[in-house]
C-alpha positions as CSV (number, residue, x, y, z in Angstrom):
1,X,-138.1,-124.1,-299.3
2,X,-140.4,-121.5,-301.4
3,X,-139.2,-119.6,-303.8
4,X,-139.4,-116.3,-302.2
5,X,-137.3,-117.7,-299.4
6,X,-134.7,-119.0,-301.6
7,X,-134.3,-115.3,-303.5
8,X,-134.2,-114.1,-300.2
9,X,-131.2,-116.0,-299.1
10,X,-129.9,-115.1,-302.8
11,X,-130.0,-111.5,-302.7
12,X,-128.3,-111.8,-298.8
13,X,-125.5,-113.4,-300.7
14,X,-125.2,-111.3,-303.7
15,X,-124.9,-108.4,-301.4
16,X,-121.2,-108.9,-301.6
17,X,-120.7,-109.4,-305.4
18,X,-122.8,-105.5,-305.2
19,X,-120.2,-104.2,-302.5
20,X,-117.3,-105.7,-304.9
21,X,-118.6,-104.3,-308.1
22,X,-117.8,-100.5,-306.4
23,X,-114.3,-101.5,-306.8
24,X,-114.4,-102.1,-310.4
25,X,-116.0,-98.7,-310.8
26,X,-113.9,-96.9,-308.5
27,X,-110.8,-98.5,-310.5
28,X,-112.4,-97.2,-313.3
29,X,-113.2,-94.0,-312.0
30,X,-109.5,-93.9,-311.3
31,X,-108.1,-93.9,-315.0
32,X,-110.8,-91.7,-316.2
33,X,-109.8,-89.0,-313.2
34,X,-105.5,-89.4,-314.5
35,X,-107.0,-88.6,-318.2
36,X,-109.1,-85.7,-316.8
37,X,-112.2,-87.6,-318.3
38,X,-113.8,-87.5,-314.8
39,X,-114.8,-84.5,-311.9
40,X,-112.9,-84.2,-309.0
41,X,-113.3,-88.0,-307.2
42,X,-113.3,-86.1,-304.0
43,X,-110.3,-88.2,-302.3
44,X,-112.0,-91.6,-303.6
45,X,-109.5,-94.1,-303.0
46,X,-106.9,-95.7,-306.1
47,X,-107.6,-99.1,-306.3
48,X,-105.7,-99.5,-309.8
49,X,-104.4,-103.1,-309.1
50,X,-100.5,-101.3,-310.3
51,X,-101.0,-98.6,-308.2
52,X,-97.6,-98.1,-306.1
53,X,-98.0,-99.4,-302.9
54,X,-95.9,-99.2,-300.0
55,X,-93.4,-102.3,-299.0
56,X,-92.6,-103.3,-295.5
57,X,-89.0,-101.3,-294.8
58,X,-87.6,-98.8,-296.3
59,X,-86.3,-100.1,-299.6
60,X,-82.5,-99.7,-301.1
61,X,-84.1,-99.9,-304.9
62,X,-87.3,-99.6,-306.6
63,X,-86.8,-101.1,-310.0
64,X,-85.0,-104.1,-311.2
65,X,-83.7,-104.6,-314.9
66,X,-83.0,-108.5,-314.2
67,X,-80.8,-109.7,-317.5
68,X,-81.4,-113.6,-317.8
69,X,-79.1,-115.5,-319.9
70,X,-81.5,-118.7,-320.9
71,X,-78.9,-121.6,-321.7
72,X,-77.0,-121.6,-318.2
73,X,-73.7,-119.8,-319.3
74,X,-70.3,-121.5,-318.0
75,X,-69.2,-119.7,-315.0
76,X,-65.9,-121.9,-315.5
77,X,-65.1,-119.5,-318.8
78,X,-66.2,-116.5,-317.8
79,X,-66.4,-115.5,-314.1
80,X,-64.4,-118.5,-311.8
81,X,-60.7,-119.6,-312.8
82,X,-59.6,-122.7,-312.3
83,X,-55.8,-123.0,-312.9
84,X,-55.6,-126.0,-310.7
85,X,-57.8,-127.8,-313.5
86,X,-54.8,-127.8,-315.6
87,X,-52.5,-130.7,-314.1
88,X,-55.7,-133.1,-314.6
89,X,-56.6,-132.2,-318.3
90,X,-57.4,-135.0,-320.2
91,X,-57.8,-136.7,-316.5
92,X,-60.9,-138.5,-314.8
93,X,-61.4,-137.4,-311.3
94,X,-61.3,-140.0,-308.4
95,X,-64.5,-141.6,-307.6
96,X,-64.7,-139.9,-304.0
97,X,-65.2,-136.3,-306.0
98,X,-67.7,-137.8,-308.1
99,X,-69.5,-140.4,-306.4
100,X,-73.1,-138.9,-306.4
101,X,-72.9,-136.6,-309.3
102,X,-75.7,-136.7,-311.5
103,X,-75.8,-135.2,-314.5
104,X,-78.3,-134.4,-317.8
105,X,-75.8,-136.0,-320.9
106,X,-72.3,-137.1,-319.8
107,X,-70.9,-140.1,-317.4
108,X,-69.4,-138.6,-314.3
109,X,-66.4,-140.2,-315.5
110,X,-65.6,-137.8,-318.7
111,X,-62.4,-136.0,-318.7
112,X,-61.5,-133.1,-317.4
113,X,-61.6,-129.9,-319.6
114,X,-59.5,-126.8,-318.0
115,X,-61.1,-124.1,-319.6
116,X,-58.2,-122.2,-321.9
117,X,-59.4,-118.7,-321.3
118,X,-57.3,-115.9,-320.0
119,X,-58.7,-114.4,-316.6
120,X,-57.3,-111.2,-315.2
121,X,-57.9,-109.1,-312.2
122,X,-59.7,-106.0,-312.6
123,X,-60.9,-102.8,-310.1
124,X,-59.6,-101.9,-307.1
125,X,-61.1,-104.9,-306.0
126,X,-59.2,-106.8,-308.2
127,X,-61.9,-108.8,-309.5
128,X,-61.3,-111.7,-312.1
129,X,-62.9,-111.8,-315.3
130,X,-62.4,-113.9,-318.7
131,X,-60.8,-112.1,-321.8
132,X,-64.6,-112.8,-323.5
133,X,-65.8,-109.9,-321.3
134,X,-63.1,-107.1,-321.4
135,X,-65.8,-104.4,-321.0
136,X,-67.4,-105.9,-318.0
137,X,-64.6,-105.5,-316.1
138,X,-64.2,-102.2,-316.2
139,X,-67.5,-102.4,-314.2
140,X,-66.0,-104.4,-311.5
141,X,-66.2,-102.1,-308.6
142,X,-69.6,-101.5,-309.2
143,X,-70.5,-105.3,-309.3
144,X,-71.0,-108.2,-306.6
145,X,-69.6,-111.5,-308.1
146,X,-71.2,-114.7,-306.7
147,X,-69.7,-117.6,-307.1
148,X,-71.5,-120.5,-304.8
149,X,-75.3,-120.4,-306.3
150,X,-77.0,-123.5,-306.5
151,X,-80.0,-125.7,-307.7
152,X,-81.4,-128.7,-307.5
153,X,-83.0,-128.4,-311.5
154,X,-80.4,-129.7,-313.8
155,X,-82.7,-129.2,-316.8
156,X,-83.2,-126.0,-319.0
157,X,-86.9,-125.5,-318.6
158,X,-87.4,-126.0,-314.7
159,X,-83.8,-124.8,-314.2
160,X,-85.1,-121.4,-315.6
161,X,-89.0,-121.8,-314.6
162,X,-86.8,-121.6,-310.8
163,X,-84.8,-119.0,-311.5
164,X,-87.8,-117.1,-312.3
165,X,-90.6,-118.3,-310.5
166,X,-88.6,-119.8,-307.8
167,X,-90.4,-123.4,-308.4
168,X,-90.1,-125.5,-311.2
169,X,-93.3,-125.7,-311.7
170,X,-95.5,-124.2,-314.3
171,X,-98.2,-121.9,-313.4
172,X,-96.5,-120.2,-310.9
173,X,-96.4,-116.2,-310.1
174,X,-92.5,-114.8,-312.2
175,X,-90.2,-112.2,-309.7
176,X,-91.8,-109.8,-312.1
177,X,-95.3,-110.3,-311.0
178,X,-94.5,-110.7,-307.8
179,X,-92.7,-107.5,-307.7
180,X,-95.7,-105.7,-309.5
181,X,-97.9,-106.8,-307.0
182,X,-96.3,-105.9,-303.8
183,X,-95.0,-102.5,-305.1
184,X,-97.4,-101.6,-308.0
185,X,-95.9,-99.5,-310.8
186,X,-94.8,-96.0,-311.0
187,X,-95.4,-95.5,-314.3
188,X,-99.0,-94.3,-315.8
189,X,-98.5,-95.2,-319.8
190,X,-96.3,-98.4,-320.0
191,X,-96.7,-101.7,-318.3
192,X,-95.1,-102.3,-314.6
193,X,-93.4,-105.7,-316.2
194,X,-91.7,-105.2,-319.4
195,X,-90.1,-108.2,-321.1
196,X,-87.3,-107.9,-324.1
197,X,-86.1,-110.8,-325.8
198,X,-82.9,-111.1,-328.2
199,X,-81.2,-114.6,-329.6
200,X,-83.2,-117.6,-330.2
201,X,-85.4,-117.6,-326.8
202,X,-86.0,-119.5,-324.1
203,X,-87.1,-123.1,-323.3
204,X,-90.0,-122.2,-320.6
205,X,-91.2,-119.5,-322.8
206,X,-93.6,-116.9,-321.3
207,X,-93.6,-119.2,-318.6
208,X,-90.3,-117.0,-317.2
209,X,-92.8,-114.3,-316.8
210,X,-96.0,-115.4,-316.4
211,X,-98.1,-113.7,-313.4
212,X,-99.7,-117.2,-312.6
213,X,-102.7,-117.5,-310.2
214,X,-101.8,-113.6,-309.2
215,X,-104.3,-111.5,-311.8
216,X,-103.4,-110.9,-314.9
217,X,-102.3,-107.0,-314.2
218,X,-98.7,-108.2,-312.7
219,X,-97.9,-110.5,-315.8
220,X,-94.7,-109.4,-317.9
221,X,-95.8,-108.0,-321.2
222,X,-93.3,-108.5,-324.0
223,X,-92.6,-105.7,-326.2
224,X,-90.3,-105.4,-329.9
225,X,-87.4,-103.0,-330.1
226,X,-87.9,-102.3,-333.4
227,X,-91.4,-101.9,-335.6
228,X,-94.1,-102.2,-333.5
229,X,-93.4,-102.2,-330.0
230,X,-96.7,-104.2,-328.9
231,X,-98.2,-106.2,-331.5
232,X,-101.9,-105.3,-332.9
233,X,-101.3,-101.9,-330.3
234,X,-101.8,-99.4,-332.8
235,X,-104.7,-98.5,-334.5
236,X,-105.9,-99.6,-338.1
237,X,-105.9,-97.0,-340.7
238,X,-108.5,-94.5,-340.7
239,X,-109.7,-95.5,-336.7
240,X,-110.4,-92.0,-335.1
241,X,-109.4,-91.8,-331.2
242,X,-112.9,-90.5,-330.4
243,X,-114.4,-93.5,-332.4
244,X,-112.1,-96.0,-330.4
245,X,-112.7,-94.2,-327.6
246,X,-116.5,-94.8,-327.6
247,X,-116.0,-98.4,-328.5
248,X,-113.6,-98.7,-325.5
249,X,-116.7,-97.0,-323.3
250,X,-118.8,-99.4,-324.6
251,X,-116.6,-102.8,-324.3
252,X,-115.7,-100.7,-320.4
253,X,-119.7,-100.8,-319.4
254,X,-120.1,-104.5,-320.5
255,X,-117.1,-105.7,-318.6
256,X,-118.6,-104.1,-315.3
257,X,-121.7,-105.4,-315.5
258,X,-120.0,-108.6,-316.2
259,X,-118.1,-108.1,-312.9
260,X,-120.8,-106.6,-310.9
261,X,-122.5,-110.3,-311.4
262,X,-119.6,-112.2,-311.4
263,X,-116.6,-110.5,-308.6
264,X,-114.2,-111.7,-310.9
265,X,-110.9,-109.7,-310.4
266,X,-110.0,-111.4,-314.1
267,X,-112.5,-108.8,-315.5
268,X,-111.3,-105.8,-313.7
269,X,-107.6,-106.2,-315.0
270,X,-109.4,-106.8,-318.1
271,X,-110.8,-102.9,-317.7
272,X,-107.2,-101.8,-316.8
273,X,-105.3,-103.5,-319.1
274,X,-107.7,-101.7,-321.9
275,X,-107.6,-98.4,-320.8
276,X,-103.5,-98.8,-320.2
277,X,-103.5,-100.2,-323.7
278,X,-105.1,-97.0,-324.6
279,X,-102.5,-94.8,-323.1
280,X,-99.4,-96.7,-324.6
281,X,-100.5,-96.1,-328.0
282,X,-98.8,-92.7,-327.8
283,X,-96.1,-93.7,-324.8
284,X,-94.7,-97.1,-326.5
285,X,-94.1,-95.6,-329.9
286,X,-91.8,-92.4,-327.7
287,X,-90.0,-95.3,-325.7
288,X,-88.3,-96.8,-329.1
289,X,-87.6,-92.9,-330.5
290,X,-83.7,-93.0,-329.6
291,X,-83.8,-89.2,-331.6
292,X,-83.0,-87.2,-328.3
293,X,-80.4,-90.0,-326.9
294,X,-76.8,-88.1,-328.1
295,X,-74.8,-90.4,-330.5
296,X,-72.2,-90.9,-327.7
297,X,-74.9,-92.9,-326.3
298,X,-76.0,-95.1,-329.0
299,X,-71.9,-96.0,-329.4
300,X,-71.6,-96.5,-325.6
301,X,-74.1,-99.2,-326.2
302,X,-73.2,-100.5,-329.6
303,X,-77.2,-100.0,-330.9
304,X,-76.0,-99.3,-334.5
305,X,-73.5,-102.1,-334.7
306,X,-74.4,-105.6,-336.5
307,X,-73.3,-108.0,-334.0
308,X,-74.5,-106.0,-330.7
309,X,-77.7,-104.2,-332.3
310,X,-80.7,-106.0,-330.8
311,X,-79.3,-106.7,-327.6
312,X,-78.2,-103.2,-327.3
313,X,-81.1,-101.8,-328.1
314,X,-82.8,-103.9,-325.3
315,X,-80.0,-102.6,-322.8
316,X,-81.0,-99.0,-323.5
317,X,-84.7,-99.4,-323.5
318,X,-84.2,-100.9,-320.2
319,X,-82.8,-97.7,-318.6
320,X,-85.4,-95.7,-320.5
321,X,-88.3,-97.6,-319.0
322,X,-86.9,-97.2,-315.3
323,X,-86.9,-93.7,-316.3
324,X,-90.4,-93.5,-317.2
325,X,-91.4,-95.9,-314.1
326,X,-91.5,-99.5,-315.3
327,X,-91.0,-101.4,-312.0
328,X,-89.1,-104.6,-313.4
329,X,-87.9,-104.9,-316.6
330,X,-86.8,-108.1,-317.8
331,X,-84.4,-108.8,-320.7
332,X,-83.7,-112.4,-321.9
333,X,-81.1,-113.7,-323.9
334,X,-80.4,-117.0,-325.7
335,X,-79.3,-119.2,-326.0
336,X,-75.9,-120.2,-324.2
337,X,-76.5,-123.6,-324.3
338,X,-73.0,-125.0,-325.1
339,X,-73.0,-128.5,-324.9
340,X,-70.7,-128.5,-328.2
341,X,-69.0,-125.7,-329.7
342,X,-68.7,-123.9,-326.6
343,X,-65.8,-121.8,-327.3
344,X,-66.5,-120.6,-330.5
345,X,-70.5,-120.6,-328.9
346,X,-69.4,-118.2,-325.6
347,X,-67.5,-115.6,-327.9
348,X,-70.1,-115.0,-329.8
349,X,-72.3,-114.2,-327.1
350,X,-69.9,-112.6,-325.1
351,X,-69.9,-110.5,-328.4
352,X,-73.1,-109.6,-328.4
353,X,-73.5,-108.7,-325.1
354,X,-70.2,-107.7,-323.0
355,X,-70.6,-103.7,-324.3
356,X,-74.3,-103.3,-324.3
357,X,-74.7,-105.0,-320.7
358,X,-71.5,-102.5,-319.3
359,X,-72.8,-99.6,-321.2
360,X,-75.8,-99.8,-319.3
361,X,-74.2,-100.2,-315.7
362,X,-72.0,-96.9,-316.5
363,X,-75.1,-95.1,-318.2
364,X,-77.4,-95.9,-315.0
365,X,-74.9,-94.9,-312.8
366,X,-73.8,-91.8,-314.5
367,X,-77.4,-90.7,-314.7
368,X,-77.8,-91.7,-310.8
369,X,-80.2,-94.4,-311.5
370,X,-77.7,-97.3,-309.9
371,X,-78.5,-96.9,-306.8
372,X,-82.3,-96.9,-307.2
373,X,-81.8,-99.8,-309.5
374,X,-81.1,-103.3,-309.0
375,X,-79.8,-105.2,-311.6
376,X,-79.1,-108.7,-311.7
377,X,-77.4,-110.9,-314.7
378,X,-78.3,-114.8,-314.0
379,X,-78.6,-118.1,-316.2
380,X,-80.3,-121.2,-314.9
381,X,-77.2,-123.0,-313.5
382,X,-73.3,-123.3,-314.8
383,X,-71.3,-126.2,-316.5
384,X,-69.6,-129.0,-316.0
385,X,-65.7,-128.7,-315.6
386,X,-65.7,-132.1,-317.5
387,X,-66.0,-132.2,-321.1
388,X,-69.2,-133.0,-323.3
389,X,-67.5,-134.8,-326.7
390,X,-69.9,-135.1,-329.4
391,X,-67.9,-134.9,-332.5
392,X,-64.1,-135.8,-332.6
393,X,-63.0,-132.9,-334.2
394,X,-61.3,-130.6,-332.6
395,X,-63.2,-127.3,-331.3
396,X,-66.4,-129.2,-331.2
397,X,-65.9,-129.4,-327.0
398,X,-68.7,-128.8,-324.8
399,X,-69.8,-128.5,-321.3
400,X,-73.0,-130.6,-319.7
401,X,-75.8,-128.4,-317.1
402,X,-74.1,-128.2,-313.9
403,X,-76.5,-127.3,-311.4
404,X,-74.8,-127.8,-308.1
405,X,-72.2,-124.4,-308.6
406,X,-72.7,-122.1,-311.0
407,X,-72.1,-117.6,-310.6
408,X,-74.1,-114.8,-311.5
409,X,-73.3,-111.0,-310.4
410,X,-75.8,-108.5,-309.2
411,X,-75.0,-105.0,-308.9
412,X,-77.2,-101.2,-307.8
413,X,-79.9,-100.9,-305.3
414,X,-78.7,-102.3,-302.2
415,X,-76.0,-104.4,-303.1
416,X,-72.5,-104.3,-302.3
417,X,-70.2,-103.8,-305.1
418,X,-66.6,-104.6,-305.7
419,X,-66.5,-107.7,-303.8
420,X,-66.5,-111.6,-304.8
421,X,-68.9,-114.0,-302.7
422,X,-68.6,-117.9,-302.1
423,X,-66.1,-119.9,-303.5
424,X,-65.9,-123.5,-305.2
425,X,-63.3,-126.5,-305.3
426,X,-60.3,-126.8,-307.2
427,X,-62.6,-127.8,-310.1
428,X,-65.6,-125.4,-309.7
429,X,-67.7,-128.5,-309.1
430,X,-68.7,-128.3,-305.6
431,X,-68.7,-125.3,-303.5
432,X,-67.1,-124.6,-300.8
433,X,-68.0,-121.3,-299.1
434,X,-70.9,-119.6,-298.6
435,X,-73.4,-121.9,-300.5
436,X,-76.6,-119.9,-301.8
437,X,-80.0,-121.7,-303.3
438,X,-81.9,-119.9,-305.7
439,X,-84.6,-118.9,-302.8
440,X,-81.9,-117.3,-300.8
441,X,-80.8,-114.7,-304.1
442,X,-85.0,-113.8,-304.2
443,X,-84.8,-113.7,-300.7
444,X,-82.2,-111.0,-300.7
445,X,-83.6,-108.9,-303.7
446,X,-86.7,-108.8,-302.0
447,X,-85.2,-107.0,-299.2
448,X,-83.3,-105.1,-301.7
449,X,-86.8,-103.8,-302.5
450,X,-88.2,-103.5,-299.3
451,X,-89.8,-106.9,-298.8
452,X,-89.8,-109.5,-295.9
453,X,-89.7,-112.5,-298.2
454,X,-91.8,-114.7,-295.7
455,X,-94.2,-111.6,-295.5
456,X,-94.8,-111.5,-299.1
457,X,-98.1,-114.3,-300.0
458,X,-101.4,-114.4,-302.0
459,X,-103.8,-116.7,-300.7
460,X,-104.5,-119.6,-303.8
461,X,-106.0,-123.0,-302.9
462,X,-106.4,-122.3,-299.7
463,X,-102.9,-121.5,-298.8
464,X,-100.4,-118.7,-299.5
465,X,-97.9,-118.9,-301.5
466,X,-94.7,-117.0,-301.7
467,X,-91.9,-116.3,-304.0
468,X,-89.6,-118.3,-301.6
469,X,-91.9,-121.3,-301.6
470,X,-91.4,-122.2,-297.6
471,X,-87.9,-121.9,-298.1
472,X,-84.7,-119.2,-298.4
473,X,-82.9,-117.2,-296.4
474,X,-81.4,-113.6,-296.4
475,X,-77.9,-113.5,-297.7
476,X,-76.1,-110.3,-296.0
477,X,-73.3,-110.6,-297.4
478,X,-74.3,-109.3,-300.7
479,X,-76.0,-106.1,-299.2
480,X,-74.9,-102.6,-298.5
């Protein structure tokens, strides 16, 4: 073949890479127009990869402030009682209970532990909760109590990479990303996945909210509650906007040449993400400005208060991003992993965050955001009912991962309130009632938002993927 033929064929085939470079420059052409930098586009279409997009029903909620507690929390001292647990303390259970129990530290043939909190019913539901949370259940009519989740990951990092991402594999698409890129983002000047961290973090990492093989544009970006909200966001002294906005132009023009040659969608969230960056350096520093919140407020959610401070201050940045339009905001807390210690462990996180976490259900409901909002507290799975023993003092008692029941609560957009779903044994080791997987809970707050799960896919590898995997199934029992 002659060169001239070979260019030929070439410049058949770069015909497309020309056709997809207009979409760089119309998403461009986009942000310039919402800054008034641009004439009128004359209806040219939005192709911002966050724009908001529509899902495929009519959705009960449209933003999710999902509150993970990294370190699996035990649903034994906080949200199921066991009073049946106490005739066999001390105890081994028969073999025929624990004949295939497999678990990460302890023999399946450690005593049993009956956990020596107080639980009390609450609501008109009449709801039980541990003494550790007595502000939570004033919440209790407003909250759906699950009792009967399960996993098959009985290890922190792909117990939480499933929670998540709904595999436990790394490199996956979060429920963040995968919200961002079905529904887009309703806000202009902050991110559509927000991620606020508290405690001593998490064993996957950014992992828990990484967008994965989905572009960049739908991963969670991580902001500070105090200082800085986005490191390296702001400007270095003396930097004039209209200087940084020329160099912005400039670094803009490079990048679309770049992607007119290459169709990478890498580069146009690369142009997006720049120009957003832009925008937040006047909308992230108002976002952490709690002046115009009234001091009733700021008690409500303990944000001046040593022991409840950070996580507080997470709580209430949460409702004021799904204010402003943040689609899903993520807060993470750790660690609850209590495999000695546990009561003395649980209390001080039950410190920390029983009043922010309830302050923030009554102030989104007040404020008639609950509905619109779903909001979902989870670890990565529960703990054992037997005990972990790694010191023979007394008070040094802890709980192994426990995969196979564990609880979480959900509560807001969609979901039915005041009620208590699935049930486990005598010993809150096997459940009994109304078992639900970790695919079935995304499932479920995909619909919540408007989603058939199974409908949901990107195409990666020659195959699309899903939150769900090729698994889950809707659970109606928590919806409205």
């Amino acid at each position: 073949m002659d060169l001239i033929r070979f260019k030929a064929i070439q410049t058949r085939r770069d015909f497309f890479k020309w056709c997809a470079g207009g979409i760089g420059t119309m998403a461009l052409s986009h942000l310039l127009e919402v800054e008034g930098r641009t004439a009128d586009s004359g209806g040219l279409p939005n192709v911002n990869p966050l724009q908001v997009k529509f899902p495929h029903f009519a959705p009960k909620a449209k933003n999710v402030i999902f509150i993970f507690m990294e370190g699996a929390p035990s649903h034994l001292d906080l949200f199921d009682p066991k009073p049946q647990m106490q005739k066999w303390d001390g105890q081994t259970l028969p073999e025929s209970i624990t004949k295939n129990l497999r678990l990460a530290f302890i023999k399946p043939n450690a005593k049993v532990w009956p956990s020596p909190r107080v639980f009390k019913r609450y609501g008109q539901c009449g709801m039980e909760w541990s003494d550790f949370m007595p502000r939570m259940s004033d919440c209790s009519d407003d909250i759906c109590m699950v009792r009967s989740m399960f996993t098959e990951q009985f290890n922190h990092h792909p117990g939480q990479l499933m929670m998540n991402c709904g595999t436990p594999l790394v490199g996956r698409p979060s429920m963040g990303a995968w919200v961002n890129y079905g529904l887009g983002s309703e806000s202009q000047n902050l991110p559509g996945f927000v991620v606020l961290s508290s405690g001593v973090g998490s064993s996957a990492g950014s992992a828990n909210w990484s967008s994965g093989f989905l572009p960049s544009s739908y991963q969670g970006v991580p902001f500070r509650n105090q200082g800085e909200p986005v490191l390296y966001l702001s400007s270095p002294p003396g930097a004039l906007p209209d200087i940084q906005r020329s160099t912005l132009d400039a670094i803009r023009d490079l990048n679309e040449k770049n992607y007119i040659q290459s169709g990478d969608a890498e580069i146009a969230s690369r142009i997006a993400s720049y120009e957003l960056a832009f925008r937040m350096q006047s909308a992230a520093p108002e976002l952490l400005d709690f002046s115009k919140e009234s001091p009733r407020t700021l008690e409500m959610y303990g944000v001046n208060q040593e022991v409840t401070g950070p996580y507080a201050t997470n709580c209430l940045l949460a409702r004021r991003m799904v204010e402003r339009g943040v689609r899903f905001v993520q807060i993470m807390h750790g660690s609850w992993d209590d495999h000695a210690a546990l009561l003395t462990r649980l209390k001080k996180n039950c410190d920390t965050t029983d009043q922010p976490t309830a302050a923030l259900i009554k102030d989104l409901k007040q404020r008639g955001l609950l509905d619109s909002t779903l909001v979902v507290w989870a670890g990565e799975f529960g703990r054992t009912p037997l005990v972990e023993s790694r010191s023979p003092v007394k008070g040094s008692e802890g709980r192994d991962h426990h995969p196979f029941a564990f609880s979480l609560w959900l509560a807001g957009g969609g979901i039915k309130g005041g009620q208590v779903v699935g049930k486990t044994d005598d010993f809150g080791l096997n459940i009994v009632e109304d078992k639900i997987h970790v695919h079935d809970l995304h499932a479920t707050l995909l619909h919540c938002l408007g989603f058939n799960h199974e409908k949901l896919t990107y195409r990666h590898q020659g195959r699309d993927f899903r939150l769900t995997d090729v698994a889950g199934q809707l659970v109606p029992k928590l919806l409205v």
